[in-house]
py3Dmol code that shows the C-alpha trace and the ligand (Angstrom):
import py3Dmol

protein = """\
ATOM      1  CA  UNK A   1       8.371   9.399 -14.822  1.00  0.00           C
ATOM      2  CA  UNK A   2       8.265   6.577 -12.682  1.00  0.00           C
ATOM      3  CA  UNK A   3       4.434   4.224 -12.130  1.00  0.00           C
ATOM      4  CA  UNK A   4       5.305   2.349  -9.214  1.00  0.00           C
ATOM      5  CA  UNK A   5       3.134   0.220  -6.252  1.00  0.00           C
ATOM      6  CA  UNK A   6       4.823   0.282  -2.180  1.00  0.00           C
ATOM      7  CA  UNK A   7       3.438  -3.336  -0.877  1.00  0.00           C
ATOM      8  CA  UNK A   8       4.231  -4.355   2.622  1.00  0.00           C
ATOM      9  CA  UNK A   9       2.766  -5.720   6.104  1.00  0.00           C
ATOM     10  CA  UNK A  10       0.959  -3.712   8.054  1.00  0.00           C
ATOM     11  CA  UNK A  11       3.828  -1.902  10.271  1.00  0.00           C
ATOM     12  CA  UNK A  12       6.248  -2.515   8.187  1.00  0.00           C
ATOM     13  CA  UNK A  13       6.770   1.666   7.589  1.00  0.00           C
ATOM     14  CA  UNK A  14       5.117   2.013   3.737  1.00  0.00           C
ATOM     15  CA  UNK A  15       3.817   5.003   4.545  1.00  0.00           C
ATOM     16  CA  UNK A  16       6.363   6.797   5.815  1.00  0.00           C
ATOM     17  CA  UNK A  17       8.799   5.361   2.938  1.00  0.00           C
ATOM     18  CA  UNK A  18       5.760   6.344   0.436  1.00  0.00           C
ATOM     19  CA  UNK A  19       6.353  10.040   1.509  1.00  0.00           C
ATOM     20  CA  UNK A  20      10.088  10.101   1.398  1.00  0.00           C
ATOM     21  CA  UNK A  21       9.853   8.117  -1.939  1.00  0.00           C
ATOM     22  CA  UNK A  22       6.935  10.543  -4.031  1.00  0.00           C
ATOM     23  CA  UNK A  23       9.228  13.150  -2.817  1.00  0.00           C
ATOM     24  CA  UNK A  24      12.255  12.399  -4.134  1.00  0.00           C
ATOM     25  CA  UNK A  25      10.703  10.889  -7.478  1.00  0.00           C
ATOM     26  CA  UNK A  26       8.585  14.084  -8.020  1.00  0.00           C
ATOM     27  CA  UNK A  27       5.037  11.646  -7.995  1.00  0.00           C
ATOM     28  CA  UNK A  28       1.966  11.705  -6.030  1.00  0.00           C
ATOM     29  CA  UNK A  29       1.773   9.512  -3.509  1.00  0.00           C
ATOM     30  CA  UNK A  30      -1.749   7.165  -3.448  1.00  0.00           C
ATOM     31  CA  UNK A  31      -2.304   5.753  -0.039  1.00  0.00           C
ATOM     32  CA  UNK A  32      -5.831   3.738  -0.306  1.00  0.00           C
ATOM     33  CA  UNK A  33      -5.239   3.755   3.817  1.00  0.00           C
ATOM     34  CA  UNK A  34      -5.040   7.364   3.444  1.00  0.00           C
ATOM     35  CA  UNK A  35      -8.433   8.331   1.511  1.00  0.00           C
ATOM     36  CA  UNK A  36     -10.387   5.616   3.755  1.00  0.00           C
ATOM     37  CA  UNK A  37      -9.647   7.345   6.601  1.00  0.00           C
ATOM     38  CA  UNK A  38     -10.277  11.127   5.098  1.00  0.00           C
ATOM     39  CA  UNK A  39     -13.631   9.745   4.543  1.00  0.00           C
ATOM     40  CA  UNK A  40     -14.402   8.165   7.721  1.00  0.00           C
ATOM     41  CA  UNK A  41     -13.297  11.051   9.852  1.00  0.00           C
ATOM     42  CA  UNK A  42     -15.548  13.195   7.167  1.00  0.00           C
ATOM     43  CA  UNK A  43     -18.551  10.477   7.599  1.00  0.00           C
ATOM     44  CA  UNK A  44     -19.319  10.048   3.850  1.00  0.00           C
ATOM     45  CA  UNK A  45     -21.060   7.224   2.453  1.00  0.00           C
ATOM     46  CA  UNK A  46     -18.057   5.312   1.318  1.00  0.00           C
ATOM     47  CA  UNK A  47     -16.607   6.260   5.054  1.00  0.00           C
ATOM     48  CA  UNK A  48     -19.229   4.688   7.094  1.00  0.00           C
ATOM     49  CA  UNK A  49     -19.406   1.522   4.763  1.00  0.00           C
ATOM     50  CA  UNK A  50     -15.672   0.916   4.704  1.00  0.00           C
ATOM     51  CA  UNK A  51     -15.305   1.921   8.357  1.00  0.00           C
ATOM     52  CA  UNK A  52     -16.696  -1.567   9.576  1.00  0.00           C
ATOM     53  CA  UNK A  53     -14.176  -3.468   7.830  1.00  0.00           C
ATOM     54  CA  UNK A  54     -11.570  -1.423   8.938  1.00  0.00           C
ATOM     55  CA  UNK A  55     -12.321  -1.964  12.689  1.00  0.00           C
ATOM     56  CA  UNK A  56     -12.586  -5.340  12.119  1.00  0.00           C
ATOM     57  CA  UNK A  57      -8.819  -5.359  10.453  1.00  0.00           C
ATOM     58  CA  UNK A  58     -10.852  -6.563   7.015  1.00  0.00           C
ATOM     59  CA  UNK A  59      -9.835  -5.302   3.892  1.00  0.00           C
ATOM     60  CA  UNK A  60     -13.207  -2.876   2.584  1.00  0.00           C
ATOM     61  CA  UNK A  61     -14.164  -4.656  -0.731  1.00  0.00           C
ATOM     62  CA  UNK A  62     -12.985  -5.107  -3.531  1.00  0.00           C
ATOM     63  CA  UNK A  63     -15.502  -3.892  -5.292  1.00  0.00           C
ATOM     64  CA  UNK A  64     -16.113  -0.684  -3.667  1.00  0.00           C
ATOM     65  CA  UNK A  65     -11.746   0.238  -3.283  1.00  0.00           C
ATOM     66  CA  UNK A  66     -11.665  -0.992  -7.000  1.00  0.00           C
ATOM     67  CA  UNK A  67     -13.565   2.215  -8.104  1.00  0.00           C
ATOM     68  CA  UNK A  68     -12.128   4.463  -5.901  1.00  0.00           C
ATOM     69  CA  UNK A  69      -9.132   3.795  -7.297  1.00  0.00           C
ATOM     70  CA  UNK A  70     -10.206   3.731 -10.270  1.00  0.00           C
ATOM     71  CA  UNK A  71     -11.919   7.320 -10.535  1.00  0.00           C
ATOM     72  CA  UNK A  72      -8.956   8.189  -8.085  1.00  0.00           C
ATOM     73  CA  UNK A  73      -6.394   7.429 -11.305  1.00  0.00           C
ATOM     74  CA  UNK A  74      -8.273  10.194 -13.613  1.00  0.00           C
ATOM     75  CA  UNK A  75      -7.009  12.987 -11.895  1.00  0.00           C
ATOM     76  CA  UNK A  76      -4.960  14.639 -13.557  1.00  0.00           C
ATOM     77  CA  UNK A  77      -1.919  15.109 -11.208  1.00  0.00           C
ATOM     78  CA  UNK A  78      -1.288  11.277 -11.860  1.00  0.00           C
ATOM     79  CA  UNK A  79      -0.665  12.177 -15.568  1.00  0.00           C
ATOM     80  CA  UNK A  80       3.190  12.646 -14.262  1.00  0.00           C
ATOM     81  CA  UNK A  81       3.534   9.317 -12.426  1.00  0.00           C
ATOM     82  CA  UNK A  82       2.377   7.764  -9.405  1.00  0.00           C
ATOM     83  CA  UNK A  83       3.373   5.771  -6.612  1.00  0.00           C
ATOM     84  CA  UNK A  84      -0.101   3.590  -5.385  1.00  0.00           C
ATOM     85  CA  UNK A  85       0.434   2.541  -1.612  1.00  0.00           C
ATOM     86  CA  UNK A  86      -1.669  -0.171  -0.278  1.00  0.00           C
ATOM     87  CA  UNK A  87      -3.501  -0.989  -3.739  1.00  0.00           C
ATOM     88  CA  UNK A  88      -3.665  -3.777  -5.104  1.00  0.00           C
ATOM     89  CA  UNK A  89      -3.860  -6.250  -2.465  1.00  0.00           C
ATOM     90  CA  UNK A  90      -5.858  -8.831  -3.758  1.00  0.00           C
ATOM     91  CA  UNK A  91      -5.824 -11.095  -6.827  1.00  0.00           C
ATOM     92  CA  UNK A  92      -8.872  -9.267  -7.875  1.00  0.00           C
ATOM     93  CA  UNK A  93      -7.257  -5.936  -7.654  1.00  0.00           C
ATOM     94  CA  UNK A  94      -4.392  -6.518  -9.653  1.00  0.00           C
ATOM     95  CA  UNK A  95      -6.925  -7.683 -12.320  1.00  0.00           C
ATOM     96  CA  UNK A  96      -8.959  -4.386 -12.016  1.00  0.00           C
ATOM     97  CA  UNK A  97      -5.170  -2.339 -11.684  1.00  0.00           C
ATOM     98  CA  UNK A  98      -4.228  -3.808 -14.826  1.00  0.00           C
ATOM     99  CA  UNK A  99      -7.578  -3.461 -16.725  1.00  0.00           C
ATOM    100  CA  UNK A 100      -7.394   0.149 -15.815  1.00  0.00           C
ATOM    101  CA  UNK A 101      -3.551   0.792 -16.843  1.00  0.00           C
ATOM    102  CA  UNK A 102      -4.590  -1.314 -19.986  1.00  0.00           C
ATOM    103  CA  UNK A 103      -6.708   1.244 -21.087  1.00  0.00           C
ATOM    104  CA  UNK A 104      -4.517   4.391 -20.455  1.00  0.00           C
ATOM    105  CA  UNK A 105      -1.451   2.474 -22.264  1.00  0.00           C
ATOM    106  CA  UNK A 106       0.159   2.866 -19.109  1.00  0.00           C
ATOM    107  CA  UNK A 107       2.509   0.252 -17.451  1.00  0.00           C
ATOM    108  CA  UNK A 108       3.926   0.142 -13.967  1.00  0.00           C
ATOM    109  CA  UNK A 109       7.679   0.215 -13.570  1.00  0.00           C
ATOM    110  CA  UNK A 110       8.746  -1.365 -10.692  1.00  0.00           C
ATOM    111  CA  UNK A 111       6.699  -3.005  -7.298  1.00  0.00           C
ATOM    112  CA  UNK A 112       8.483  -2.380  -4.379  1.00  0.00           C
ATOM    113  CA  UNK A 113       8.281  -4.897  -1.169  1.00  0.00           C
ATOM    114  CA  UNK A 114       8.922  -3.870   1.876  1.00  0.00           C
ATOM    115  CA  UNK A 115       9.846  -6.894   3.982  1.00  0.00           C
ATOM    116  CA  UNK A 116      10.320  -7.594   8.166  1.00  0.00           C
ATOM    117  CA  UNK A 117       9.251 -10.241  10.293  1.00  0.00           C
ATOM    118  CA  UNK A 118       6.079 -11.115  11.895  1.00  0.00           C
ATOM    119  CA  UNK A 119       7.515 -10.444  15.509  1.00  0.00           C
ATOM    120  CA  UNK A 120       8.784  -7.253  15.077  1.00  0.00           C
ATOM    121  CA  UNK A 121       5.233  -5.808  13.351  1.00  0.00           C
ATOM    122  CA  UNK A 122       3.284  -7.004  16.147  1.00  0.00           C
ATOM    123  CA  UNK A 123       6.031  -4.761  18.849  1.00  0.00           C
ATOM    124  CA  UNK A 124       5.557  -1.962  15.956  1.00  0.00           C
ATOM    125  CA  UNK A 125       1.925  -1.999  15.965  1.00  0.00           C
ATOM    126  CA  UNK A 126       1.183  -2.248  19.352  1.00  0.00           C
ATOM    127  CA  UNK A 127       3.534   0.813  20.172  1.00  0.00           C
ATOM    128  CA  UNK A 128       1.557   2.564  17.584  1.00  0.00           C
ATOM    129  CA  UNK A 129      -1.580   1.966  19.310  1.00  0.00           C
ATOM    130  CA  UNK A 130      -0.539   3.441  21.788  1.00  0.00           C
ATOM    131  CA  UNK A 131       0.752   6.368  20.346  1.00  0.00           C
ATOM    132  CA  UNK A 132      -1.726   6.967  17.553  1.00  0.00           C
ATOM    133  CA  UNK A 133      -4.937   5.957  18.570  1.00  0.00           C
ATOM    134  CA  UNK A 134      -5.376   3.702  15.868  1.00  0.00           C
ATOM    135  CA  UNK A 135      -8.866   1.649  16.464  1.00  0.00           C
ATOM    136  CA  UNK A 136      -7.289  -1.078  13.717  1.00  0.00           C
ATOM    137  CA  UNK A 137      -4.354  -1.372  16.028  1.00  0.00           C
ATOM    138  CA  UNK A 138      -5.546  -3.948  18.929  1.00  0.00           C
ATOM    139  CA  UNK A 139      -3.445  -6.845  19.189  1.00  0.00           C
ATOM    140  CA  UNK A 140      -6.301  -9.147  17.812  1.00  0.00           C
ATOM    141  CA  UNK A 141      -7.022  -6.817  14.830  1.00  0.00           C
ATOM    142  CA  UNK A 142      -3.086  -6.646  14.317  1.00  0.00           C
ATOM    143  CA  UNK A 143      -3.018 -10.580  14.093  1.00  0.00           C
ATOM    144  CA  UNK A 144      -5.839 -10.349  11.573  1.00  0.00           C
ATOM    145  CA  UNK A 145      -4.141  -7.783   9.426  1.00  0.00           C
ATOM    146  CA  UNK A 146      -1.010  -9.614   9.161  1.00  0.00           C
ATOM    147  CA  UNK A 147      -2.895 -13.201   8.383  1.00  0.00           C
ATOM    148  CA  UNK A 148      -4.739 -11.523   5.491  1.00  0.00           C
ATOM    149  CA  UNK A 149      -1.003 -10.010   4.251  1.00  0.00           C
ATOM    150  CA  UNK A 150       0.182 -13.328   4.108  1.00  0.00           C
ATOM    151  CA  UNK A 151      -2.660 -15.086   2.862  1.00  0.00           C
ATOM    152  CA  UNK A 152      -3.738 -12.570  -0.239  1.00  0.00           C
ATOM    153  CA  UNK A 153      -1.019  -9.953  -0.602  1.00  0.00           C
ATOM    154  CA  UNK A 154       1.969 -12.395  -1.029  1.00  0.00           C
ATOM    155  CA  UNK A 155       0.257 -14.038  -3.542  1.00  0.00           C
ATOM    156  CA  UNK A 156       0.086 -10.732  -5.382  1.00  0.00           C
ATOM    157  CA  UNK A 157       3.503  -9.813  -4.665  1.00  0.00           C
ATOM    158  CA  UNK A 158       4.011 -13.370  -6.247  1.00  0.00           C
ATOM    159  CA  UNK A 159       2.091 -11.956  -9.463  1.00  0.00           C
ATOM    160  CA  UNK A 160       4.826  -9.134 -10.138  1.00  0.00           C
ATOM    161  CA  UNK A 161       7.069 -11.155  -9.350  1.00  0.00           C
ATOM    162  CA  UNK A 162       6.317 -13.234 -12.384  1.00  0.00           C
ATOM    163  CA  UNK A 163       6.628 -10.162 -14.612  1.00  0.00           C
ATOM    164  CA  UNK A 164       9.917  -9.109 -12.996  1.00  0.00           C
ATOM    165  CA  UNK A 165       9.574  -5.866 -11.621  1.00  0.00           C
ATOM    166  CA  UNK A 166       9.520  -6.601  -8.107  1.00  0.00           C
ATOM    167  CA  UNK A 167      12.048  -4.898  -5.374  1.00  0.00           C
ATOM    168  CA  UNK A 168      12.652  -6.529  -2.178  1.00  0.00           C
ATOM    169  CA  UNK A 169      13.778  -3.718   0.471  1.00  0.00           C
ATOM    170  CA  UNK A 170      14.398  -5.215   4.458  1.00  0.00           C
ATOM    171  CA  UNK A 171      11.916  -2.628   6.147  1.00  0.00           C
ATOM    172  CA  UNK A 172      13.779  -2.577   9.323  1.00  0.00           C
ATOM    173  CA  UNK A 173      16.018  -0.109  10.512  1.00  0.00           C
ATOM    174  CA  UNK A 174      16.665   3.511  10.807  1.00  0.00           C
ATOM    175  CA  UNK A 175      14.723   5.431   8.344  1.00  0.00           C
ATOM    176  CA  UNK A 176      17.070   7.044   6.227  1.00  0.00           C
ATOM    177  CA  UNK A 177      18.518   3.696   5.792  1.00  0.00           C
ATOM    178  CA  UNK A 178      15.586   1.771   4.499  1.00  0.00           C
ATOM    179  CA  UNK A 179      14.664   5.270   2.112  1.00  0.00           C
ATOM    180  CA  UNK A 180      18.460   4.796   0.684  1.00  0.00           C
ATOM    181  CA  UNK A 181      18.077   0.926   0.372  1.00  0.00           C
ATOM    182  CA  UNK A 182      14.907   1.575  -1.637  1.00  0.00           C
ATOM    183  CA  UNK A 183      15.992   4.100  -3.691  1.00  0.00           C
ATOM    184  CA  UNK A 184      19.005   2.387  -4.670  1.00  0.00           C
ATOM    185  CA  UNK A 185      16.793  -1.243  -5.516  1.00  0.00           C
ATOM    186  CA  UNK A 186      14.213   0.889  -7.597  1.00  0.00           C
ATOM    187  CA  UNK A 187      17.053   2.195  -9.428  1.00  0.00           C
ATOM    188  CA  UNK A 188      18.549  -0.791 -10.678  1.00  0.00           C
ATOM    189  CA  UNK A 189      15.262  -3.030 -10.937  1.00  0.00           C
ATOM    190  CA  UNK A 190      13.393  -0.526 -13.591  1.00  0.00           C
TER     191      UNK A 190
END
"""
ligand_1 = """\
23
LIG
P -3.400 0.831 5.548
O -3.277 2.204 6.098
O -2.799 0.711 4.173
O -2.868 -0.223 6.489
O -4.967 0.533 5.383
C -5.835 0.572 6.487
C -7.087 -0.243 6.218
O -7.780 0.285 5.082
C -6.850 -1.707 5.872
O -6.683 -2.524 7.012
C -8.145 -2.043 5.114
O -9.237 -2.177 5.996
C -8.361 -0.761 4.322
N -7.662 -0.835 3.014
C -6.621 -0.069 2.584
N -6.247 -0.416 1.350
C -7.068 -1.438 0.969
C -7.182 -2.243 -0.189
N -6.349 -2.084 -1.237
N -8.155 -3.189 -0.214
C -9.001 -3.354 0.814
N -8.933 -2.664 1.944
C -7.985 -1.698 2.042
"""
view = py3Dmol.view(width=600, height=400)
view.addModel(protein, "pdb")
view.setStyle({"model": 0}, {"cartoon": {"style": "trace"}})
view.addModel(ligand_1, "xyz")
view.setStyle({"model": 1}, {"stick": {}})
view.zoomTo()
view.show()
């Protein structure tokens, strides 16, 4: 069974390497990304509110993603394992992440980082803009986005890196590649 976080910059291909990885591990994949955009396009309540941070390229706050995580890790398909994509990217969610693992006696096994360089995000971004529709994916909003990576989710990255369970995976290139690389550095950082 394998408890493990994907962290990266926006662009940098987490969700698509978040697939291939819950796949092969045999553990659901938890995109935060993911469930805020099943609940805009549905309009709920916690849709509209985090929709105007989204637009905006903010992250939705804390303390409304910190319980939806949180009642998110109940169900009971995560009883088998988990890989959490996009969570925790703030000092105050890796507080709440471990206050919530604390008291399931659970621990994670390994934080993988997916790594590539400002330049290229920005050319990956903007393509996907184009291609997606994404209304977080103007070139302003993009800038934003990766500012607020650097500024808060290295510093968590930083955090498991303290503990020692952190995997550093180059994000760019074909990917098959990158899936291999990171299955291969999970593998011998657990
Ligand atoms: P993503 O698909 O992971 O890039 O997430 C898209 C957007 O959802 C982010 O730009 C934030 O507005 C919001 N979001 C996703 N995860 C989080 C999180 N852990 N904390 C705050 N906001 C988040």
């Amino acid at each position: 069974m394998t408890r493990m976080l994907i962290i990266g910059p926006p662009g940098s291909g987490k969700g698509t390497q978040a697939a291939r990885i819950s796949e092969r591990l045999g553990v659901v994949a938890i995109s935060t990304g993911d469930i805020f955009r099943e609940n805009v396009k549905n309009e709920t309540p916690l849709g509209i509110e985090a929709k105007k941070y989204m637009d905006a390229g903010d992250f939705v706050p804390d303390s409304v993603t910190n319980s939806m995580v949180r009642e998110r890790l109940k169900a009971d398909d995560v009883q088998e394992g988990f890989l959490l994509d996009g969570y925790p990217r703030t000092a105050a969610q890796v507080a709440e992440l471990d206050d919530i693992l604390r008291e399931t006696d659970l621990d994670l096994d390994v934080v993988l980082q997916l790594t590539a360089q400002d330049e290229e995000l920005i050319r990956r971004l903007t393509g996907r803009a184009t291609l997606d529709g994404r209304s977080d994916d103007n070139e302003a909003v993009i800038k934003h986005r990766l500012d607020l990576y650097h500024q808060q989710t290295e510093a968590v990255v930083s955090q498991y890196e303290a503990r020692g369970i952190v995997a550093k995976v180059d994000g760019i290139g074909v990917i098959d590649e990158v899936t291999e690389r990171v299955m291969y550095a999970i593998k011998v950082t657990q």
